[in-house]
C-alpha positions in Angstrom: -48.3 -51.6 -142.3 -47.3 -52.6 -138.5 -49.2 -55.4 -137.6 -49.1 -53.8 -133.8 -50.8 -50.8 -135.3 -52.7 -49.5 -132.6 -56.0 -47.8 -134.3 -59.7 -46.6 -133.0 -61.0 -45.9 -136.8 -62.2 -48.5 -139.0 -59.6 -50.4 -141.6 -61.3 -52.3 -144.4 -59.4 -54.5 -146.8 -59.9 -54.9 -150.4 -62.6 -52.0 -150.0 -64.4 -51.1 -152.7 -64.0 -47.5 -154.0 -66.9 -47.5 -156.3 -69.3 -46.7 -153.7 -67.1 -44.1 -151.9 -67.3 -41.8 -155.0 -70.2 -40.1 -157.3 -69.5 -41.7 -160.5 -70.0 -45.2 -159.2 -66.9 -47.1 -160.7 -63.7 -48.3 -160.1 -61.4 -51.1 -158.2 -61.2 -51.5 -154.7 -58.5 -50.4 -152.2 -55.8 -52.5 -150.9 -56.7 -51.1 -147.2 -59.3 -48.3 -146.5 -58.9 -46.2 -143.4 -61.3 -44.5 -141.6 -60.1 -42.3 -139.0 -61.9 -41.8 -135.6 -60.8 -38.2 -135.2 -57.4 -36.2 -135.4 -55.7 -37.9 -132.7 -56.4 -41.2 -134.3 -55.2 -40.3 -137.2 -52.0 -38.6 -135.7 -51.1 -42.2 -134.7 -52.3 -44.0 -137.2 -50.0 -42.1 -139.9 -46.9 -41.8 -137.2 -47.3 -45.6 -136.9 -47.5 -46.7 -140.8 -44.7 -47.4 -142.8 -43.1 -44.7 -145.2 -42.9 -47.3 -147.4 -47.3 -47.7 -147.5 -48.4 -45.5 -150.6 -51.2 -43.6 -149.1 -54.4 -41.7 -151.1 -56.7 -39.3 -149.6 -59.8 -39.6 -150.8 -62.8 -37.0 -149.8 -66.4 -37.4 -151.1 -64.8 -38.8 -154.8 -66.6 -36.1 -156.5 -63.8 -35.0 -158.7 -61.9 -38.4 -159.1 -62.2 -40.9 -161.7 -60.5 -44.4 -159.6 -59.7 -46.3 -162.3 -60.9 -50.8 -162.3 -57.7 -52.3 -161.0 -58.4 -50.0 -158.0 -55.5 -48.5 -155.6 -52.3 -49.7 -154.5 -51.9 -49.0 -150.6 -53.7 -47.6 -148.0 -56.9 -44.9 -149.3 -57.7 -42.7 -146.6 -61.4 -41.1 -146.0 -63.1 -38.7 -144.1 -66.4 -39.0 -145.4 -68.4 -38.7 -141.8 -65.4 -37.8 -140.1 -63.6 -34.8 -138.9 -66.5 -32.7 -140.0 -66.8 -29.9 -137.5 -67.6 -26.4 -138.5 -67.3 -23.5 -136.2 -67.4 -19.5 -135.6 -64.4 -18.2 -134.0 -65.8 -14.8 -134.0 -68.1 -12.8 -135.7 -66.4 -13.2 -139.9 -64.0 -15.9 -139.2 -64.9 -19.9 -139.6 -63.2 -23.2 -139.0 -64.3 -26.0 -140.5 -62.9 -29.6 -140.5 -61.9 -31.2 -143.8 -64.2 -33.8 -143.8 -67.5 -31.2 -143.3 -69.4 -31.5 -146.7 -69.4 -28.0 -148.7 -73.2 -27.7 -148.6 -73.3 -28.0 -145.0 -70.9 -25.1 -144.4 -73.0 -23.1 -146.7 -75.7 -23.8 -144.7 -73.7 -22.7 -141.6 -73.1 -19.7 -143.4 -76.3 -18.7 -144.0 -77.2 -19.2 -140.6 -74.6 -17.0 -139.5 -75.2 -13.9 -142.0 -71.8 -15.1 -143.2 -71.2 -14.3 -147.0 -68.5 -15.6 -149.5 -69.1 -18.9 -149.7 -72.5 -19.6 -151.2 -70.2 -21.1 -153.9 -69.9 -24.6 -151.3 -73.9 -24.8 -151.7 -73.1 -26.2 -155.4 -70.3 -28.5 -154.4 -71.1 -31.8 -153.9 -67.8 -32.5 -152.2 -65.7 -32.1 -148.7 -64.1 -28.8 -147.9 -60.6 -30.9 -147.9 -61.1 -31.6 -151.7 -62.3 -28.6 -152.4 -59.0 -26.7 -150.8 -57.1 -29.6 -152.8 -58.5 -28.1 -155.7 -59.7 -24.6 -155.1 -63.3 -25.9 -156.0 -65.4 -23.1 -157.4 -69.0 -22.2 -158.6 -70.7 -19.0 -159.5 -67.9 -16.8 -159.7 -66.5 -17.5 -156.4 -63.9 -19.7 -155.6 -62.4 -22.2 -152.3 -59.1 -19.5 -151.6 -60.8 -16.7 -152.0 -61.2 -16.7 -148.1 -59.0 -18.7 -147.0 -56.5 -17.2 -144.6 -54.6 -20.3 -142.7 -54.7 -23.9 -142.4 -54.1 -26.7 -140.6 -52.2 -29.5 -142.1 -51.1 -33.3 -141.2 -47.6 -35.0 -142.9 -47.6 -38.8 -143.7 -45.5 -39.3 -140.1 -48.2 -37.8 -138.1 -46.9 -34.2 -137.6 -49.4 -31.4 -137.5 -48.8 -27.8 -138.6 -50.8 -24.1 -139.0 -49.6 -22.7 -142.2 -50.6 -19.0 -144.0 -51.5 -18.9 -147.5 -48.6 -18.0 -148.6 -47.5 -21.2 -148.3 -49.5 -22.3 -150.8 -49.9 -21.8 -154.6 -53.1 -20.8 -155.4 -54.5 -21.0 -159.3 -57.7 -22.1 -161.1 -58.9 -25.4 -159.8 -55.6 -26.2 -158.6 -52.9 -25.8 -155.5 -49.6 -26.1 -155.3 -48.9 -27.6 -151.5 -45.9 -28.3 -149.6 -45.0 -32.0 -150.1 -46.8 -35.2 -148.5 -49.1 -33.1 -146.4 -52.8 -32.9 -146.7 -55.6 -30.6 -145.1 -57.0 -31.4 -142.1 -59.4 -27.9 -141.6 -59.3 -24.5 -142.7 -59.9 -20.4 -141.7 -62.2 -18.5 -143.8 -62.6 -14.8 -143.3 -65.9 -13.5 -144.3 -68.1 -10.8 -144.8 -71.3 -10.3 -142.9 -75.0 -9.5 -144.7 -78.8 -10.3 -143.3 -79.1 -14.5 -143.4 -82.1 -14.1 -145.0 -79.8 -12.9 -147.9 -77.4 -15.4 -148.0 -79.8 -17.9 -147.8 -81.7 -16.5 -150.8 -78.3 -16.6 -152.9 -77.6 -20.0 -152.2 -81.5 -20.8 -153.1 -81.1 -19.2 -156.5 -78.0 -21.1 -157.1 -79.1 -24.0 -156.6 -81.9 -23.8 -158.7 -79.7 -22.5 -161.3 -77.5 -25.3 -160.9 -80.0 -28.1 -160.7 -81.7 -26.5 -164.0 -78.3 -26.6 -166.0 -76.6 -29.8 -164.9 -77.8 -33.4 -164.9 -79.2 -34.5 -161.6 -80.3 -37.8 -160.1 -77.3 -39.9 -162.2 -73.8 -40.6 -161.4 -71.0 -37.9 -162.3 -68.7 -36.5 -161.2 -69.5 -32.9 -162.5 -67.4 -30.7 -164.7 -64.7 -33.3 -166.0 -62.7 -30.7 -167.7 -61.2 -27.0 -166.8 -62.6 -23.9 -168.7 -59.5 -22.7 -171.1 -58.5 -19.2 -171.2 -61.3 -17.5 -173.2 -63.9 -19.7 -173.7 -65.6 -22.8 -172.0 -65.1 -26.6 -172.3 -68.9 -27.1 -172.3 -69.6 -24.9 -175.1 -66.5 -26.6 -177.3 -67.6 -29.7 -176.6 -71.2 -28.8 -177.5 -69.7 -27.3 -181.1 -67.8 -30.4 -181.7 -71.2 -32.6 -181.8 -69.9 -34.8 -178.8 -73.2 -34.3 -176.6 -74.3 -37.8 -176.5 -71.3 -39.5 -177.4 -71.1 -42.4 -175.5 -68.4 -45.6 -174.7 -70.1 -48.0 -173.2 -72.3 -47.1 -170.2 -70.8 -43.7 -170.2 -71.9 -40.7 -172.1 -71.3 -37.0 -172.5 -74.8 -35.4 -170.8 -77.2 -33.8 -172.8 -78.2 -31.7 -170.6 -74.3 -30.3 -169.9 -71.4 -31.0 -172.5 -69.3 -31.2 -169.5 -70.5 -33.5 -167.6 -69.8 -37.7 -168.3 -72.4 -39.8 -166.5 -72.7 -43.0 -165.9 -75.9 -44.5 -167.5 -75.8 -47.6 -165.0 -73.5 -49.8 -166.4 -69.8 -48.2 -166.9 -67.1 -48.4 -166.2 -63.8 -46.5 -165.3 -62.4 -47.5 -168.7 -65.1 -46.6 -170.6 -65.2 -43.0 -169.0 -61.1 -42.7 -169.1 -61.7 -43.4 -173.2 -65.0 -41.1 -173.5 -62.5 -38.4 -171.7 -59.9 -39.0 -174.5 -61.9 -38.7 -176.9 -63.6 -35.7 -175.9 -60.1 -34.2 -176.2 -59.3 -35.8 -179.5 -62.1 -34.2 -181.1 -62.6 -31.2 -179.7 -58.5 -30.4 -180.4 -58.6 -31.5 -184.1 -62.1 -29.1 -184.6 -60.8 -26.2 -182.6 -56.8 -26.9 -182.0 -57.8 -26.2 -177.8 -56.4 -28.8 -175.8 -59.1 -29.4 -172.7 -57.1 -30.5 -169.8 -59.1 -32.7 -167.1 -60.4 -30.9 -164.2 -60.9 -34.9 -162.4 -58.1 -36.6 -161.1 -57.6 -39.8 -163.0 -56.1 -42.3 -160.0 -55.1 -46.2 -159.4 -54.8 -49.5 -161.7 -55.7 -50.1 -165.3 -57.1 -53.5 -165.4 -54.6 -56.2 -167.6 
């Protein structure tokens, strides 16, 4: 990294990465950047070496940073670039770093509808266009109609959707260049309406998943046909546990942290999870998380 970098965010060395994401655990960062807005972060990136690995991290809600940590430079949004606004009366921007429930909170305020899904997201709307997040039968893409994108050398660009792959919980997107905001085309119904969708959901959501303990949320995708949860569940695994970290009772596919865990111990519960529930019911679960960084020696 130039040493005559010229920045107006916050860079933290040797950061720790276990509080920057919901299950708690993990190694620190080599260098964590914090950018002041989307000019800074035009010259921050134009100005670092193509050489510096770089990581975008959002609110760490579907990331597992493993105890050696991450090589490089881990860049964050969290409490920045978080800006939601109507362009007119069905379309929305809103800045990667705005937290999903906040937007559906917008919505609602707006009589905006097709995104009550974001009220059960405990993430960034950047992550959740990484991944096409979803809840309730709705899903991140399903209104999205352009973007706005940054490339490791600073460049900004307005792409379609058709420049994009779109599948369950994943995207396919051009190479070395991350969301910065998004359009969403939506449909209009009475606030009051919206608002009492996302209420119910919520409930729903706080009844079936563990709350108040560190997670990360659903740790593997649903396969064609069936759900992980319920496999899981019919394997016996609800309440296996690796050292501090346990498959939830409450949800068979969720892995918390009891208090004391660490990113080993949930990368082995993970593989076991798969072990089992493959040599009861011959289904490979593939991870919804992204497993990232250093094993430890």
């Amino acid at each position: 990294m130039s040493a005559a970098l010229r920045m107006h965010g916050e860079l933290e060395r040797n950061a720790s990465l276990a509080r920057l994401n919901t299950w708690r655990v993990g190694g620190a960062a080599e260098c964590l950047y914090r950018p002041a807005d989307i000019e800074d972060l035009t010259a921050f990136l134009a100005e670092t070496s193509a050489e510096e690995p770089l990581f975008w991290l959002g609110f760490g809600s579907n990331v597992l940073v493993r105890d050696g940590g991450i090589k490089g430079t881990v860049i964050t949004l969290r409490d920045r670039m978080t800006d939601i606004t109507r362009i007119d009366g069905n379309q929305l921007r809103a800045e990667a770093g705005a937290p999903c429930a906040k937007v559906a909170s917008f919505c609602a305020g707006w009589g905006l509808t097709g995104l009550e899904c974001f009220a059960g997201i405990p993430g960034s709307v950047g992550g959740a266009l990484a991944m096409n997040a979803g809840a309730f039968g709705q899903e991140t893409w399903d209104c999205v109609t352009e973007l706005e994108t940054i490339d490791r050398h600073g460049r900004c660009r307005r792409r379609g959707r058709e420049d994009f792959s779109i599948a369950y919980r994943s995207v396919q997107a051009p190479a070395q260049e991350w969301f910065t905001a998004a359009l969403f085309r939506l449909d209009r119904d009475e606030p009051a309406a919206v608002r009492g969708r996302i209420s119910s959901r919520v409930a729903e959501r706080n009844a079936s998943q563990p709350m108040g303990v560190a997670s990360c949320g659903s740790v593997f995708r649903n396969p064609p046909g069936n759900y992980a949860a319920r496999l899981i569940e019919a394997a016996g695994l609800k309440g296996c546990a690796v050292g501090g970290a346990s498959v939830s009772l409450r949800h068979a596919n969720f892995i918390v942290n009891e208090g004391a865990a660490t990113a080993a111990d949930i990368e082995m519960l993970i593989h076991r999870v798969q072990s089992e529930v493959s040599e009861r019911f011959g289904v490979r679960l593939e991870p919804e998380v992204r497993i990232v960084g250093e094993k430890l020696p």
